[in-house]
C-alpha positions, 0 to 999 in steps of 0.5 A, a space after each residue: 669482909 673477908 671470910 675464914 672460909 674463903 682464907 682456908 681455900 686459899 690456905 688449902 689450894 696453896 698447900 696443893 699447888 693448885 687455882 680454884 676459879 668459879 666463872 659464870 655461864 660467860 667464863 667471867 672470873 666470880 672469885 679466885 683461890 690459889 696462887 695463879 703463879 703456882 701453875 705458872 700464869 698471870 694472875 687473875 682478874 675478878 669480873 674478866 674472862 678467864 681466857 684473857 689470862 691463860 697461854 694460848 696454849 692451855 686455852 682450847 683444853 680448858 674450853 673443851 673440858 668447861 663444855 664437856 662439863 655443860 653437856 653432861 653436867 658432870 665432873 670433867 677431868 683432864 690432864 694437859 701439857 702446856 707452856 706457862 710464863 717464861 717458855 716454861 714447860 707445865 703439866 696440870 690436871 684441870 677440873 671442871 663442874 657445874 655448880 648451883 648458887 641461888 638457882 645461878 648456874 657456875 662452873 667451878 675449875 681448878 687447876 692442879 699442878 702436877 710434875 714435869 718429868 723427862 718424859 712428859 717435856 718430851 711429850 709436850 714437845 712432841 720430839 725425841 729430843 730438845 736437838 729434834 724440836 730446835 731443828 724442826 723449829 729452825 726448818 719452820 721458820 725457814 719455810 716461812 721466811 722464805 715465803 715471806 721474802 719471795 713471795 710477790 706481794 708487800 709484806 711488812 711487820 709493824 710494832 703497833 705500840 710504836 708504829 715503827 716498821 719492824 720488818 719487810 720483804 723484799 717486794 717492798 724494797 723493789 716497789 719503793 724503790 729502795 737500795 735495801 730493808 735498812 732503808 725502811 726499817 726502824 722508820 714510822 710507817 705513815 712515811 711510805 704513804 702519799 701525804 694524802 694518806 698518812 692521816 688514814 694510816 695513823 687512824 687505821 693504826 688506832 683501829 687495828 690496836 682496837 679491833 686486832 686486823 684490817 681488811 681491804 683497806 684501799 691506800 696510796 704508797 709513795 716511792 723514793 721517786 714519788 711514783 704513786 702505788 694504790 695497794 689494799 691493805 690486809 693485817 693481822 695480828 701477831 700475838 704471844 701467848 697471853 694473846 697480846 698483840 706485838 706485831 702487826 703483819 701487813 700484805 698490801 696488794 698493787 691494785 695500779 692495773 686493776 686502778 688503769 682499767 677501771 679508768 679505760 672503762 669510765 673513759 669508754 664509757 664517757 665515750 660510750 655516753 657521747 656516742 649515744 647522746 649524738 646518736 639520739 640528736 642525729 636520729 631526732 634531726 634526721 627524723 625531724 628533717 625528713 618528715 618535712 619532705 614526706 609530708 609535701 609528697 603527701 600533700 601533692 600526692 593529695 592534690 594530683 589525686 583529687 585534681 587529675 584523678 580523671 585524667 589519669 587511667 587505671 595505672 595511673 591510679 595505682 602509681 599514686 595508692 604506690 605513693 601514698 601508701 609508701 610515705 605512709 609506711 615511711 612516715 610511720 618507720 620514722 616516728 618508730 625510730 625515733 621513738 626507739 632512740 628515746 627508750 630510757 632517756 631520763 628513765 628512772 628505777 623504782 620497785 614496781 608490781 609488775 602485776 600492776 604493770 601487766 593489769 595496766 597493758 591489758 587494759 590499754 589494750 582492751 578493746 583489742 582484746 574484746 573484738 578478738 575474745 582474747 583469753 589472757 592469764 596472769 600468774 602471779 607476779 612479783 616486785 622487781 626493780 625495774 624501769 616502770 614505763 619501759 617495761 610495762 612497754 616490753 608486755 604491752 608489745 608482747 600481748 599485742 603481737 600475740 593477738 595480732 599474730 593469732 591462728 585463723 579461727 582460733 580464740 587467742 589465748 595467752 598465759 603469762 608467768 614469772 620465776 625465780 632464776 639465780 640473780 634474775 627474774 624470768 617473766 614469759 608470754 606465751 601464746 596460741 597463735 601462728 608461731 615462728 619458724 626457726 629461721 625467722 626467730 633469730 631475725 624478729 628482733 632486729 628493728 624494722 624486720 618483718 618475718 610476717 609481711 602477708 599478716 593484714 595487720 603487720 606493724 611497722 618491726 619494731 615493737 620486738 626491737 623496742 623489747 629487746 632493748 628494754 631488756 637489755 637495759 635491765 641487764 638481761 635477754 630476751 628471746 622465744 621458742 616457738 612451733 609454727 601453727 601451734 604457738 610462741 613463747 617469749 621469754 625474758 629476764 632481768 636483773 634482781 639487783 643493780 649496782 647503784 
């Protein structure tokens, strides 16, 4: 029931021209008083967000008053200056506080109407004169229609209730291959896309009425002379003052260049992927291939030593331990490189501890480590996304070399950290041992290279190259800084985060 109370207000507010409003915290409408066309705005609707129903011109005054008014939990009054329905010029006071009912906290608005002189439309105007804001309006919209017609990229203007195409400029006219605007205006805009796409587009028209914009949506347009035209579609939307929508602006973006170096680097790629695959046969056939004959040297090596080793002098002796230690580096060179054509086949990603890892490589080098009393230690470690097998290769190797490459009478000691670099993680090794010079460092990575060839314990060079390839299949690099007789420290780092 309606009370006499609530009657008088409405009596009351009538009589001043004015819109009492109570809102909860959320500006939702609790209860109206007053005639909202009595300062010239829609009318209210209870249980509805005030700022539906204000122009959008008395909107950011109000909301400043109401938070003004929760701030300092006092009365907060304001003059403004506005456009109400019909374009009309307004001027009200605003009046806002917080109220208590029931221990619910309220704010309670009103809207009084005060007179519109000369000189307050003037001042809502911000001109001299009706000529000075007409001409200034006239200069603005030049401005940005001649941004709209030159600028070179598609615009166009939809009406979202319709669908029909309201405008555009004349970038479209050209990229449609169109003789003029007439051509396309009026028309339903699902027409200037590829079959494929006018479904999408009715359906990117129902979002947009939802949601009031659209972004980077990817499209196909068609020509007059059916060219195909992938673009990214942008909209936003046009509002009156009420915040209605009543035109959607488009800006849609020939992406054709960018779509034919996608498809030159997945073709290189394809490429690239066949080159690689008959690269690791060759390497596997040739490896294969060439075992075989090294092995009947091996064997006859074996047999002239055994039967004619008293025939032959001490020369001769020498020619065959030339021999036999040759096939054996080869053979080992061999199974290296074909061993190194296999690093990431079928290999998978998978979040790993490389604590874990580090901890397993010890332990596969364990009695290495106890026969030369090496120190090593881990820092902690953190998970990475990684190729496990692979890296745990990548430290396997690194430790090794820094025991192998140890100083003469020096416990070996090894330090092994890790830290966070922007979008990587860089893990290093650092050791004590012999160090590298500067010439030497830029070459130890190349397969096969051996800077150290009078180490009793040289390798076949290819532990380093197996490394850096891992590395790079993580995206990242590797490399060391090190002072000959004091020591060495790779470093290396991968990728945080992949492009699945």
């Amino acid at each position: 029931m309606i009370t006499q109370q609530y009657i008088d207000a409405n009596e009351l507010m009538s009589q001043l021209s004015a819109v009492s409003v109570r809102l909860d915290i959320d500006y939702k409408i609790c209860s109206i008083a007053g005639d909202t066309s009595e300062i010239g705005v829609h009318s209210f609707e209870l249980y509805q967000n005030l700022f539906d129903f204000l122009p959008v011109s008395l909107i950011d005054s109000v909301k400043e008053n109401l938070q003004k008014s929760f701030r300092t939990n006092k009365k907060v009054k304001t003059n403004v200056n506005y456009i109400g329905i019909n374009n009309k010029q307004k001027r009200l006071k605003v009046i806002s506080s917080i109220i208590a009912i029931d221990t619910e906290s309220f704010y309670l608005v009103t809207f009084l109407k005060l007179p519109v002189t000369d000189n307050i439309v003037r001042e809502i105007n911000g001109y001299e004169s009706y000529e000075e804001a007409r001409r200034k309006l006239e200069i603005s919209e030049a401005k940005f229609n001649y941004f709209f017609e030159n600028d070179p990229v598609m615009h166009i203007n939809v009406n979202p209730e319709t669908g029909l195409i309201a405008d555009c400029n004349k970038f479209v006219v050209q990229k449609l291959e169109l003789e003029n605007k007439n051509a396309i205006i009026g028309n339903p805009i699902y027409k200037i896309f590829t079959e494929e796409k006018k479904e999408r587009c009715l359906a990117l028209l129902e979002k947009f009425k939802a949601e009031g914009e659209l972004k980077s949506e990817e499209m196909e347009l068609i020509t007059t002379k059916g060219k195909i035209i992938p673009v990214i579609l942008y909209t936003v939307a046009q509002r009156d003052e009420y915040g209605k929508i009543i035109l959607s602006r488009s800006t849609l973006v020939d992406i054709t260049d960018l779509k034919n170096a996608q498809k030159r680097l997945n073709q290189k790629r394809i490429r690239l992927e066949l080159l690689n695959k008959e690269l690791e046969q060759f390497v596997s056939t040739c490896s294969h291939d060439l075992q075989e004959p090294l092995a009947t040297i091996k064997f006859a090596g074996d047999v002239l030593g055994k039967l004619y080793k008293d025939k032959f002098d001490q020369k001769g002796r020498d020619y065959l331990m030339y021999i036999d230690e040759a096939v054996d580096r080869l053979t080992k060179q061999i199974r290296s490189l074909l061993a190194h054509s296999r690093i990431g086949v079928n290999a998978e990603r998978s979040f790993v501890n490389t604590n874990d890892l580090v901890n397993t490589a010890i332990k596969d080098l364990g009695k290495r480590i106890s026969e030369n009393k090496a120190e090593v230690v881990v820092d902690k470690l953190p998970m990475v996304e990684a190729y496990g097998v692979e890296l745990r290769l990548v430290f396997l190797n690194l430790i090794s070399n820094a025991i192998k490459y140890r100083k003469k009478n020096r416990i070996p000691k090894i330090k092994i950290g890790a830290a966070q670099c922007n979008d990587y993680v860089m893990f290093s090794v650092a050791d004590n041992g012999i160090g590298i010079s500067k010439e030497d460092s830029k070459e130890i990575f190349k397969i096969f290279n051996r800077v150290n060839e009078t180490n009793p314990n040289k390798g076949t060079g290819v532990g380093l190259a197996h490394c850096d390839k891992i590395v790079r299949m993580h995206e990242g690099k590797l490399w060391v800084e090190s002072n000959v007789d004091k020591g060495s420290t790779f470093f290396f780092k991968i990728r945080k985060q992949y492009v699945h």
